[in-house]
Each structure stands twice: as structure tokens, then as C-alpha cells.
C-alpha positions in Angstrom: 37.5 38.7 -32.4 37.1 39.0 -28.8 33.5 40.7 -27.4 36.2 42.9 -25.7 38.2 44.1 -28.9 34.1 44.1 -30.6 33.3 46.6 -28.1 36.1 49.0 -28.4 36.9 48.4 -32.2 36.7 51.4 -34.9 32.6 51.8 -35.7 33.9 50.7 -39.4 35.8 47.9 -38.1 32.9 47.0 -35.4 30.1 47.2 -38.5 32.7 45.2 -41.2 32.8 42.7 -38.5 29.6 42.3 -37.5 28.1 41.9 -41.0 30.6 38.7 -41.2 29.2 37.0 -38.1 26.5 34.7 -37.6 23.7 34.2 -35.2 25.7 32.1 -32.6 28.5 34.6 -32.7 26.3 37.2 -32.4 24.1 35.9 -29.3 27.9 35.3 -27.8 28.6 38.6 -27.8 25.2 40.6 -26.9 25.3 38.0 -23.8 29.1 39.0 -22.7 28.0 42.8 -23.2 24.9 42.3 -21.4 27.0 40.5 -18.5 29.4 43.5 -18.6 26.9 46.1 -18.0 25.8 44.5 -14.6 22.5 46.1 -13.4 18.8 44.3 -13.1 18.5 43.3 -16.7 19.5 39.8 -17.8 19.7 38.8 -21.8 16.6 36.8 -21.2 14.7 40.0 -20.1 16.4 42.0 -22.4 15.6 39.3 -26.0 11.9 39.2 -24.2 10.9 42.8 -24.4 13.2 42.9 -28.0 11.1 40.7 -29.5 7.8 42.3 -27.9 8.5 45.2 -30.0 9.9 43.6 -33.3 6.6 42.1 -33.2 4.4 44.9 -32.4 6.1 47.7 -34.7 4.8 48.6 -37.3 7.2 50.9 -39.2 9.8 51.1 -41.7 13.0 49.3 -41.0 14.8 52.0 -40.5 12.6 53.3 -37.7 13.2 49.7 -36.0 16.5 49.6 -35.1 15.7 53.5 -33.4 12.7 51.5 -32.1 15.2 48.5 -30.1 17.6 50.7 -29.1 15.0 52.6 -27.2 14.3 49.6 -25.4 18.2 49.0 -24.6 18.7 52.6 -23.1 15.7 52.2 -21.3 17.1 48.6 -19.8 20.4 49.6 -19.1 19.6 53.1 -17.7 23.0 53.4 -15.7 24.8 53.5 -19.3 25.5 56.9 -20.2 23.6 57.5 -23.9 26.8 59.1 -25.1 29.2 55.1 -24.8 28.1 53.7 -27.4 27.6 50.2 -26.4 24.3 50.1 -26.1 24.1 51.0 -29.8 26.8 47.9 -30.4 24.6 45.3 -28.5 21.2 47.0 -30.4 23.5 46.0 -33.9 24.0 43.0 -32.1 20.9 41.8 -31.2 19.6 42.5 -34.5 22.0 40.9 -37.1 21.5 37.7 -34.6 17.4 38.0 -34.8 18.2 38.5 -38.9 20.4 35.0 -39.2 18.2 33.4 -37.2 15.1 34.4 -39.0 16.8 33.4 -42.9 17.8 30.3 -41.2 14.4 29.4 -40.3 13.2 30.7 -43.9 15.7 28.4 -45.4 14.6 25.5 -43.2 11.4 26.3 -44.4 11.9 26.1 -48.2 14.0 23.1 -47.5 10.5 21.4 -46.1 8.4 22.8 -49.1 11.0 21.1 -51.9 10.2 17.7 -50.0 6.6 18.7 -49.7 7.0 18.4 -46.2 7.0 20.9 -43.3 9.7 20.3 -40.9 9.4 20.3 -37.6 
């Protein structure tokens, strides 16, 4: 799926999609929609100050993704609240911070069953 059909797809056919994509697809996608909405924030900006508060937050899980898309609005201020991409590229960002983080878990185990860490 294109980031274009992503973006305007159903929210049930946006979510059954997303939840089949990995990491790589994932970044692909936040980046296009980051590119589309123009303005002063680039990705790098934008993945600098998610991470900031995924690792400063403190709360339940639920209260996280409320949490990042805080810090999207607050990016990508000329985007009306009521389109809800920023909400698409928040579900984004996070299913691609999730992959990445039980890929590196896997590594991980992977390095303890040799009794090595890998590098």
C-alpha cells in the first residue's frame, strides 16, 4: 500500500494494515507523511523529541501514545487537530519504535544462547 492510499484508507483498514507492517515499512511511511506536511519539522527532529518522551514517561501505555501525539500536534501546528494524520503518523511512529525494539530484544536473546553479547 501506497503512504498515499495509508493516509486516506478506512481507520479499520489503516489499523489492519498497519499491524501487518514492519519497522522499515513503517519509517517509509512516517517519513513520506512527515515530507507531506511541509513546515519546520523534519523526521529527524520529529523521532528526536519522540524518543525524548518515550524515555522520560512514566505512565501506563495507554497514556503514551496520548503522550506522542502531543508532541506531533505540537510539531506540526499548521495541521488542523480535526485531519487525522497526525494521529496516522503518531500509530506510525510507534508500531516502527515497537518492531525495532523486539528486533533488538531478539538480537539480544540470540547473543545470550551463544553466551555472547552481540555487538
Amino acid at each position: 500500500m501506497t503512504t498515499a492510499e495509508l493516509i486516506t484508507a478506512d481507520r479499520m483498514v489503516f489499523a489492519a494494515t498497519v499491524a501487518e507492517l514492519d519497522a522499515r515499512a513503517c519509517d517509509r511511511h512516517a517519513r513520506d507523511i512527515v515530507h507531506r506536511l511541509g513546515g519546520p519539522t523534519t523526521f529527524e527532529l520529529y523521532m528526536t523529541e519522540v524518543i525524548h518522551v518515550t524515555l522520560e514517561f512514566k505512565g501506563a501505555a495507554e497514556e503514551r501514545i496520548t503522550e506522542l501525539y502531543g508532541v506531533t500536534t505540537r510539531l506540526f501546528p499548521q495541521v488542523p487537530r480535526e485531519y487525522d494524520i497526525l494521529f496516522r503518523l503518531t500509530t506510525l511512529v510507534l508500531k516502527m519504535m515497537v518492531e525495532r525494539l523486539k528486533l533488538l530484544r531478539e538480537l539480544r536473546a540470540e547473543g545470550d544462547s551463544t553466551g555472547r553479547q552481540r555487538q
